[in-house]
Each structure stands twice: as structure tokens, then as C-alpha cells.
C-alpha positions as CSV (number, residue, x, y, z in Angstrom):
1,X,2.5,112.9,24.2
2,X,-1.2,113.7,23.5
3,X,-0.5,116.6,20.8
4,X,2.1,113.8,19.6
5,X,-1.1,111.5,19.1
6,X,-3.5,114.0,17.9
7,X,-1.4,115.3,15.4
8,X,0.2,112.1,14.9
9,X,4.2,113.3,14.3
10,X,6.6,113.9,16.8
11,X,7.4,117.2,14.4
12,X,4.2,118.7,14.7
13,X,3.7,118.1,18.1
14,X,6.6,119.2,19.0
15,X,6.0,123.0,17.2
16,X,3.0,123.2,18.7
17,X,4.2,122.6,21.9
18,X,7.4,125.0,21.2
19,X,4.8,127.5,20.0
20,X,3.1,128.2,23.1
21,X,6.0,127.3,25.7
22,X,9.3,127.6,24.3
23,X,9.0,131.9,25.3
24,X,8.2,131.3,28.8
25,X,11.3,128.7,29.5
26,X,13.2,131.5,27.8
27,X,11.9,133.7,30.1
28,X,13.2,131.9,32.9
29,X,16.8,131.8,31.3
30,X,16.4,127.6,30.9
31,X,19.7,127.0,28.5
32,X,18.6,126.5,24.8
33,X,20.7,123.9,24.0
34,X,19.5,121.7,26.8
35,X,15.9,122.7,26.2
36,X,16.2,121.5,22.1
37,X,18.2,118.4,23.8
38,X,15.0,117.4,26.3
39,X,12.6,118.0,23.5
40,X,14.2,116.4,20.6
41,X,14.5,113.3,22.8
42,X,11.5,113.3,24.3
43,X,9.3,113.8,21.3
44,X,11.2,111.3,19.2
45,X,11.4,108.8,21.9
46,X,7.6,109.1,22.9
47,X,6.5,109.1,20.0
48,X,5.3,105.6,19.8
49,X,2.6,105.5,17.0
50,X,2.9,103.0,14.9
51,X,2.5,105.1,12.0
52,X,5.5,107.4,13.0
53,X,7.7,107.9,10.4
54,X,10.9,106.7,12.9
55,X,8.9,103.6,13.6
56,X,7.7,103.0,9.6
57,X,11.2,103.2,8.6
58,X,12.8,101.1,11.7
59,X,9.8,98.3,11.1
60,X,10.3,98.6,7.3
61,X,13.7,99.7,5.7
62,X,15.8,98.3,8.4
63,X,14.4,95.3,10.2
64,X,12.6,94.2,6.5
65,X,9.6,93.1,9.0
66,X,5.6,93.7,8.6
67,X,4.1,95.6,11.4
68,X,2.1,93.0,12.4
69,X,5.6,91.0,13.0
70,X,7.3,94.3,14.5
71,X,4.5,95.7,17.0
72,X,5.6,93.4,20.3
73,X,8.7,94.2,20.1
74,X,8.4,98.0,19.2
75,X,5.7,98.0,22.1
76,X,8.4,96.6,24.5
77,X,11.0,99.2,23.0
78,X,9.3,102.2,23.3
79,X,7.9,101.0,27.1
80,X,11.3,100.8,28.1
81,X,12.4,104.2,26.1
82,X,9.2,106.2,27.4
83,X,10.1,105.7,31.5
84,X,13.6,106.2,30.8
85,X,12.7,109.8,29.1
86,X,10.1,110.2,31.6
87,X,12.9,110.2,34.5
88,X,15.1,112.0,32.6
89,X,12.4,114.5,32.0
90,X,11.1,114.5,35.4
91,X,14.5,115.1,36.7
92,X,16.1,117.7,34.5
93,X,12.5,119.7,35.7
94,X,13.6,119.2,39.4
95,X,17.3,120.4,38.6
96,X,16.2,123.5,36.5
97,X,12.9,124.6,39.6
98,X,15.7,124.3,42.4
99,X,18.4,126.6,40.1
100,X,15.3,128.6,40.3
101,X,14.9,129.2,44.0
């Protein structure tokens, strides 16, 4: 989430994390598919900024609302998004370390 907010897209943080990690989860045989899966989600979902371009065109093209009118309730949306990726995160780590051992 922090390259997310420093380079403020889910798209750009999301090469630059695939840039220096995606060859070691390869490395330890973690299935592609599920790998693009987590991070997809996870990047899309996290990212939270309300200048996203998910979150523009949500706030904008499809609710017709002003970000100042959208913000609570995006807020409260990506809350409840973020710990439900987090767990789902957190535990697809936990299945993949104990396939390890």
C-alpha cells in the first residue's frame, strides 16, 4: 500500500512491486495464476486514494456524486474491503509457507 500511495496508482505500484518480487515467488513454485489473483485484488482493492482512477470513475461516472459527497461512504467501503483483503492476504501467505515445509 505505500508504493500504491507514493506512486499514487494501483498499476504502478503494482509493477514495481512485481518488479522486484514476482522472481522470487516464482522461485518458490507459488502458482501464477493465484499470484496475478492476490495481487490484482489486492492492489485494486487497497488502493483507496481518492484520486484513483477506480475511485474517480465510481465517485463520478456512476454514482454522478462530487467527492466531497462520495468520501464517507468510499472511506467506509474501502475500510471494509481493505481487512477483508488483508485476511485473505494474510491467509493465502499462511497456506502457501506451510505447502512449503
Amino acid at each position: 500500500m505505500v508504493i500504491v500511495r507514493l506512486t499514487g496508482s494501483s498499476s504502478d505500484g503494482q509493477f514495481i512491486a512485481l518488479s522486484i518480487f514476482a522472481l522470487h515467488y516464482l522461485d518458490m513454485e507459488v502458482n501464477v495464476e493465484a499470484l496475478h489473483r492476490t495481487v490484482s485484488i489486492s492492489s485494486g482493492t487497497l488502493d483507496s486514494l481518492p484520486h484513483g482512477g477506480y475511485v474517480v470513475t465510481i465517485i463520478r461516472s456512476i454514482a454522478g456524486e462530487t467527492h466531497k459527497d462520495a468520501s464517507p461512504c468510499i472511506w467506509c467501503n474501502d475500510s471494509n474491503c481493505t481487512d477483508c483483503s488483508s485476511s485473505s492476504c494474510r491467509s493465502l501467505i499462511l497456506n502457501l509457507s506451510r505447502n512449503l515445509d
